[in-house]
N, C-alpha and C positions, 0 to 999 in steps of 0.2 A: 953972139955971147958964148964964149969957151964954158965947158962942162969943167967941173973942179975935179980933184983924185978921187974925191971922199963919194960925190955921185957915180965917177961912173964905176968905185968900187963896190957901189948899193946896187948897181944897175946888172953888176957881175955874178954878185950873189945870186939876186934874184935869176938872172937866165940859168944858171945852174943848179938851181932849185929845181925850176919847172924841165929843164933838159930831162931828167929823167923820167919822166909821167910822157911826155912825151913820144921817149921811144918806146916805152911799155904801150903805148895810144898806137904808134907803126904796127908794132911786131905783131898787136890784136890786128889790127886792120892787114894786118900780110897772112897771118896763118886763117884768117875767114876766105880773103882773098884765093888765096891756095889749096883751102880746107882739108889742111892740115899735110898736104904733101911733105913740107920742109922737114917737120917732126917725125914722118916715117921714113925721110931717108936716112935723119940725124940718127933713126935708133937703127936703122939697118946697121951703118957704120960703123957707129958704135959694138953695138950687139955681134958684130962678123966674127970676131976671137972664139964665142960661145955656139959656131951654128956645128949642126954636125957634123961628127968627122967619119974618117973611114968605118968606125966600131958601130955609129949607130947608124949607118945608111946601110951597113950588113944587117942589123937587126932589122929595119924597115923592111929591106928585101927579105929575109927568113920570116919574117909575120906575112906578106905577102902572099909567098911558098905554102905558109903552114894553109890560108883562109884558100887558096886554091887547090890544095888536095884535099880539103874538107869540101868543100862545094864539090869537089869530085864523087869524093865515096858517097856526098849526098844522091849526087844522079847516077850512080850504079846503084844504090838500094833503091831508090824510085822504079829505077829500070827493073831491079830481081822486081819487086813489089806488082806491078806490071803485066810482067810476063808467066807471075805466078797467076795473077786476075784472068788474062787469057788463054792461059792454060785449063783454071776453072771453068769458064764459060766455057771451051770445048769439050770439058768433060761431062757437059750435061747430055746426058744421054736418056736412055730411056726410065722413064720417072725422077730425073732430078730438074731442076727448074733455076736458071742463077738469077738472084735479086741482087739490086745495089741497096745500099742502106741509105735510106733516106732523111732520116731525124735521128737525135736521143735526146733526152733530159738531163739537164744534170741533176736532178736530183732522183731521178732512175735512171743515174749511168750503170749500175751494177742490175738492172733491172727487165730494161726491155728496152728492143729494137725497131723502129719503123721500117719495112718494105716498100721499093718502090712495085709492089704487083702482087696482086690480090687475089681474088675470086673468080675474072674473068678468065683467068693465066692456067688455072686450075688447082689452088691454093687453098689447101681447108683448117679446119682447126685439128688440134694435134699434131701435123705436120710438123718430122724432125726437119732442123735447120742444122745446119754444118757448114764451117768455116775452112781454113786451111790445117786439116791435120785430124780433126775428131769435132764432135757436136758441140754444137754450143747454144742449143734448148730447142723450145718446141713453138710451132704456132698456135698464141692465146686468143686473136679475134682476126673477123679478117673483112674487107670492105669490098669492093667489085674493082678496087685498083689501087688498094695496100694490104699489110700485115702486119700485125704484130706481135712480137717476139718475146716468150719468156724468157729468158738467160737460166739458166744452171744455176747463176750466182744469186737468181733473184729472193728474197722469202717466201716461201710456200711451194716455190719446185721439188718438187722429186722424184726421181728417175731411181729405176733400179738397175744395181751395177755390179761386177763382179771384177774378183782379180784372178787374173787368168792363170797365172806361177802357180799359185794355190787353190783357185776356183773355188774361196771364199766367196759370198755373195755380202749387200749391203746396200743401204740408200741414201746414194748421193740426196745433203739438203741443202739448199741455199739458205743464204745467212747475209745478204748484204751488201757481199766484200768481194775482194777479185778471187779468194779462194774456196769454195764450198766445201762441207764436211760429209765424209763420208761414214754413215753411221753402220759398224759392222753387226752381221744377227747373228752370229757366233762370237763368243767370248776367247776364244782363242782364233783367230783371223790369220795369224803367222805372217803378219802383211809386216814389210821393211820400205823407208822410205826408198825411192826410185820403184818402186812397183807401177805397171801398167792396171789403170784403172778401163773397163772398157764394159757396153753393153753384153749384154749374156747373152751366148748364142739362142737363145731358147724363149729370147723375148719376141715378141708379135707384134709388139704396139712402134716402136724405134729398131733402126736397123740393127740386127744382130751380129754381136761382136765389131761394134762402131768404136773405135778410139775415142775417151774422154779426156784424162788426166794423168795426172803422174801422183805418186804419194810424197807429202814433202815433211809431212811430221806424224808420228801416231802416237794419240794417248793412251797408253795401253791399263790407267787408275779411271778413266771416264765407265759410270757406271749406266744401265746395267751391261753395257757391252764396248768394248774400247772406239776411238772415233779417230778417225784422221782428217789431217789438212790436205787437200787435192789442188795442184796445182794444174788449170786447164790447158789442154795442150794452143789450142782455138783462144787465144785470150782476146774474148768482148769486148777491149778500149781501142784493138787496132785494126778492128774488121770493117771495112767499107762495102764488100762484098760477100754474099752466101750463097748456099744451096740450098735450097725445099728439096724433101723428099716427100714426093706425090706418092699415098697410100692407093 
């Protein structure tokens, strides 16, 4: 029995209806198949007009350049930092003792220092500690194998200090912060910032004429005697190592 026009023109339609579902049903079943290979070379291809050219494979290589002379000057200051450490430790000599710093707090970073060496090492209380360049406080308590350490910076330290230029006297006070103030006992002090702040020669308790600080601002309206901002030479955020000074 022959098919008529009229069927096999219903029969046409219909296949190309479903023709298309179809190959969208293939092309699912080809990119799981391939997972997803085809689509990353179609945008490689595609995409090739827009990959870098000469300008940005220079810039690639100058950021390169830049991140490897930074990791450079990183291990040259490791290296000074280092050799300043072993320098330290050789300079213990007779009555200085070198501690590693073993803890801080952060909420007594401006505060105090833990010692890795105590009491047995020879380590007492009052003992100046000293960093690289001038003091940087005293020892507050001590255990039979740590220390620990007042800061300059802490509240309630006070050290007596003088400026040498002028051999004005005054008391360094902690106050909190990285910089302590320096309260002077004469009203006229004649102190300018950049002034070497430094123990008095004439003191017993801390070594005499020990480098502290620099002057970085002076309030010459603070009553009853002007005060300045002390900038430490020893600054307490970057010290991993110290020296006791065995009395």
């Amino acid at each position: 029995m022959g098919v008529s026009p009229w069927q096999a023109s219903f029969r046409w339609w219909r296949w190309r209806g479903v023709l298309p579902w179809l190959l969208l049903l293939a092309a699912l079943g080809l990119v799981r198949w391939s997972k997803g290979a085809g689509f990353a070379d179609a945008y490689a291809l595609l995409s090739r007009p827009f990959w870098p050219g000469s300008a940005q494979r220079e810039w690639i290589q100058s950021g390169i350049q830049l991140e490897q002379q930074s990791k450079l000057r990183l291990l040259e200051q490791d290296n000074q930092r280092l050799r300043g450490l072993l320098a330290l430790g050789q300079a213990s000599g007779s009555g200085r003792i070198s501690a590693a710093v073993i803890s801080r707090t952060p909420k007594g970073w401006w505060q105090q220092l833990e010692l890795g060496k105590g009491r047995l090492h020879g380590i007492a209380q009052g003992d100046a500690v000293m960093g690289p360049g001038g003091l940087l406080g005293r020892i507050q308590s001590v255990t039979p194998a740590t220390a620990r350490v007042q800061l300059l910076t802490a509240p309630g330290s006070r050290v007596g200090v003088w400026i040498p230029r002028t051999k004005r006297h005054g008391l360094l006070v902690g106050v909190g912060t990285s910089r302590p103030q320096l309260e002077f006992l004469d009203k006229n002090p004649y102190a300018v910032p950049g002034d070497l702040v430094s123990i008095s020669p004439a003191s017993t308790l801390l070594p005499a004429s020990l480098p502290v600080g620099v002057i970085q601002k002076v309030d010459d309206r603070a009553v009853p005697a002007p005060r300045a901002a002390v900038q430490l030479i020893a600054a307490p955020e970057a010290i991993d190592w110290v020296q006791v000074q065995i009395r």
